[in-house]
N, C-alpha and C positions, 0 to 999 in steps of 0.2 A: 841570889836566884836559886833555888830549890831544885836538885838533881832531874826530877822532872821536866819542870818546867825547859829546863836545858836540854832533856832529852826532847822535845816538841821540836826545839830551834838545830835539833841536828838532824831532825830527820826532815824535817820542814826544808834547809837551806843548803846542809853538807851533803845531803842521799839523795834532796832536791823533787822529796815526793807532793803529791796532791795533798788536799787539804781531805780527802775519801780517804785517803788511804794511812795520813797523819793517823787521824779518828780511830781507824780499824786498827793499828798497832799497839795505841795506846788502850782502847779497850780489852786488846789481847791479856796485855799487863797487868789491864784488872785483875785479871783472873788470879794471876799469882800473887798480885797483892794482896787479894781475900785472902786466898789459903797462907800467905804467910804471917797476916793478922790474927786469923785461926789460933794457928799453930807458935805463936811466939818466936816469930824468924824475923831477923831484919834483913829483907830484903835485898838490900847493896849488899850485905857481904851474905847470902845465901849459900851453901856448899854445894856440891853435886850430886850430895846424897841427898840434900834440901830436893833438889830440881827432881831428881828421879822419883823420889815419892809423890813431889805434887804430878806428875807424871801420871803415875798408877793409880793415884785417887783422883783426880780430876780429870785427868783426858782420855781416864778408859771409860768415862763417861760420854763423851765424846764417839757418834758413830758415826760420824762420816773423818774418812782420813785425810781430806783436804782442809776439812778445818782444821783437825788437830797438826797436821803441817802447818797450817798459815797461822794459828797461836803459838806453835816452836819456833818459827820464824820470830815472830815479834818479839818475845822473849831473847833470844841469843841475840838478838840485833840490839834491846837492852843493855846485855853486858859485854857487848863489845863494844860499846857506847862508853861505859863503866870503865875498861881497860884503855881506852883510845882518850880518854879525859885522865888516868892516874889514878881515879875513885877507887881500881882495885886492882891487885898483882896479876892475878890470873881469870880467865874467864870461866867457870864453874859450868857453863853448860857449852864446852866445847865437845863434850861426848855425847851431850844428848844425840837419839839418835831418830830420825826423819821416819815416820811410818811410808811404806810404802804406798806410793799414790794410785789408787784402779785407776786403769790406765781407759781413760775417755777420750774414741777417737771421733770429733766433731763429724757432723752431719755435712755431706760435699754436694752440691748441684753438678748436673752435666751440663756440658756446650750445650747440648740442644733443650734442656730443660731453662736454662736462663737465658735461651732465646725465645722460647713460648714465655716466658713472661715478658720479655723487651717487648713483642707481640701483640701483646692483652694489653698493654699502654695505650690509653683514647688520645691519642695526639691531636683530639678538636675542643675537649677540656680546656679548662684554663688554666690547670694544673698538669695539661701533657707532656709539654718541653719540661719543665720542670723534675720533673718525675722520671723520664729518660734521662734526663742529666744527673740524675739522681744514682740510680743503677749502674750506670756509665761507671762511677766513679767510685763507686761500692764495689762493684768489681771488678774495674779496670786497675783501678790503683789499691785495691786492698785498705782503702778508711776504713778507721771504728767509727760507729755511729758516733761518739761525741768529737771526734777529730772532722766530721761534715757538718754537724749543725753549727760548729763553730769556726768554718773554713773563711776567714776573711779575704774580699776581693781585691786588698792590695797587698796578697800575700797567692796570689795568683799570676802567672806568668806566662799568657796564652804563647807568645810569641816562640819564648825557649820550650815549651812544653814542660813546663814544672810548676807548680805548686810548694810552698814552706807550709808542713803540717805541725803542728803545737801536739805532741803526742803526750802518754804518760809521764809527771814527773814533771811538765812544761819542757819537756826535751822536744828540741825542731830538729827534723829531717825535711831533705828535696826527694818529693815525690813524682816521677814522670807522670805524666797526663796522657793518654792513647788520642790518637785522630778523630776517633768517632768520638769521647767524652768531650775534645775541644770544640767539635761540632754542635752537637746538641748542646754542650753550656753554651752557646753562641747563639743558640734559638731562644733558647732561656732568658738572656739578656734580654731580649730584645721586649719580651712579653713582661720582664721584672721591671725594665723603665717607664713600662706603664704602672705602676701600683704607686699608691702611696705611702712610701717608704717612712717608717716612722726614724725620726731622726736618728735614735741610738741604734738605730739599726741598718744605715750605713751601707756600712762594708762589710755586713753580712752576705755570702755569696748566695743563700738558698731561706726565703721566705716566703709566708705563707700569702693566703689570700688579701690579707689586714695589712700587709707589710710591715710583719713583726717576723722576727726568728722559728725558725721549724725545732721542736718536739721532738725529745727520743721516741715518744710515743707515736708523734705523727711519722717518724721515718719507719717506725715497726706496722705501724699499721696499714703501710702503701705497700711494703712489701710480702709482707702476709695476705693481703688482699690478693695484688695480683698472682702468687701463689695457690691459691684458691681458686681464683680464677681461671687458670691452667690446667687445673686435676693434679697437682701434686701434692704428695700426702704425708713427705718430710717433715719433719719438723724446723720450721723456718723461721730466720732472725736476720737483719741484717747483718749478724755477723756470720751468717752461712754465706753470704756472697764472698767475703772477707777469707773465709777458710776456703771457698772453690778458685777463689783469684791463687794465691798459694798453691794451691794442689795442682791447678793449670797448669802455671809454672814451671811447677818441681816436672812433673808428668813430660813437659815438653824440651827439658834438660836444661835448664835453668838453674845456676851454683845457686847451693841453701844459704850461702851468704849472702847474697846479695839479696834473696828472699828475706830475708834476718834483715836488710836493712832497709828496705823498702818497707817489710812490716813495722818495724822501729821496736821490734825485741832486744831488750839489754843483752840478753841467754841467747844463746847459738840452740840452748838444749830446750827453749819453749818451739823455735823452729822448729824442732827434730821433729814434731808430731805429724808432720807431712809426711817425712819419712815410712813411716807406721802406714800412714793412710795409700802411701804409692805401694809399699810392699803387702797389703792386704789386698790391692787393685790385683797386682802378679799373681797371689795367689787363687783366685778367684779363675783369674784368667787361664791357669794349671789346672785348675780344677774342670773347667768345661772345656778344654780344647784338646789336653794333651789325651792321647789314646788311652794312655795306660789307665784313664780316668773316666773311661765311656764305662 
């Protein structure tokens, strides 16, 4: 089996990622495979002086600094693949060093702005229970969009109030479920036992009219809609409900751990953004209240 090919089945099995995210590290790799095709380098044993120049010629090409983070990422995650197998002594881009990431603090809704949209929900539709339940659980429990289109209902647990979510990586965590999202799924049911559920589609807990599975597109487009339909003029995704469940949270004194594991972040420090977002609230709130600031 070909170095490669075994880098696939380690990042695939031992680091246990997606089949996205397989893709996007191994096209990282490209990248230094070209320049070291280029340049007459063989790649396994590359030096550090190798790495830093393909560095300075190819990723100050590179203008956004999240990408060229997330191809150094892939890269070092290569040769430490390399060292963790025996392929090589030392890992050559143990210095390379991370450009600093602008720091992007996501878009937050207020309490009262994601109750004007709860609001704006036609609950005489055929799609109303559904779509409350929907919200419910976007911001009640903090899903990613593809952790609800793919929420199966025997990983549902109305009783205990928990849910088993398949998050990044196929890693499961228990998700609590709030009283009012158990509600409204409860509505929801009742109107999904009327569809005609197409058979692979089961124990899918949220389906569309046809009784097939719901679309990242269709979850983007119910909440965008009734967004719009509010007067609000944020920039909206369902993962903005996702970032205001957190911020809620944090804001109402809730440990960032536990936010950290209800969101199913490996990093304590992707949490940390909340941080940023409550201490930018304080400031704000300094800024208009305190006298010395009239």
């Amino acid at each position: 089996m070909s170095k490669e090919k075994e880098y696939h089945t380690y990042l695939k099995l031992e680091k246990g990622l997606s089949e996205n995210s397989v893709l996007a590290y191994e096209q990282d790799l490209d990248k230094l495979r070209a320049y070291c095709e280029e340049h007459g380098i063989d790649m396994v044993h590359a030096t550090a002086d190798d790495l830093h120049r393909f560095v300075q010629e190819v990723l100050g090409c590179v203008d956004n600094t999240q990408s060229q983070a997330r191809i150094l990422t892939g890269i070092r995650s290569f040769y430490r693949f390399l060292v963790y197998h025996n392929y090589i002594e030392q890992d050559p881009s143990e210095l390379l060093e991370m450009p600093k990431r602008d720091q992007h603090l996501p878009e937050v809704l207020t309490v009262e702005e994601i109750d004007r949209m709860i609001a704006a929900i036609d609950l005489s539709s055929p799609e109303g229970h559904r779509n409350r339940a929907i919200i419910e659980m976007l911001y009640g429990s903090g899903l990613r969009v593809s952790e609800l289109t793919t929420l199966q209902l025997s990983r549902i647990y109305l009783k205990e109030g928990y849910m088993l979510i398949e998050g990044k990586g196929n890693k499961q965590r228990l998700v609590p479920i709030s009283p009012v999202a158990i509600e409204w799924f409860g509505y929801w049911m009742e109107d999904r036992s009327r569809l005609d559920v197409k058979p692979e589609y089961k124990d899918y807990a949220f389906l569309n009219r046809y009784g097939r599975g719901l679309t990242r597109a269709m979850i983007f487009t119910i909440v965008k809609r009734l967004a719009a339909e509010t007067g609000i003029r944020k920039t909206i995704s369902p993962h903005t409900l996702r970032h205001s469940f957190a911020t809620h949270l944090l804001q109402n004194g809730a440990d960032l751990r536990l936010i950290q594991q209800m969101l199913g972040h490996e990093s304590i420090t992707t949490t940390e953004i909340y941080t940023h977002l409550d201490i930018q609230d304080l400031r704000q709130a300094v800024l208009k209240y305190h006298p010395a600031n009239r």
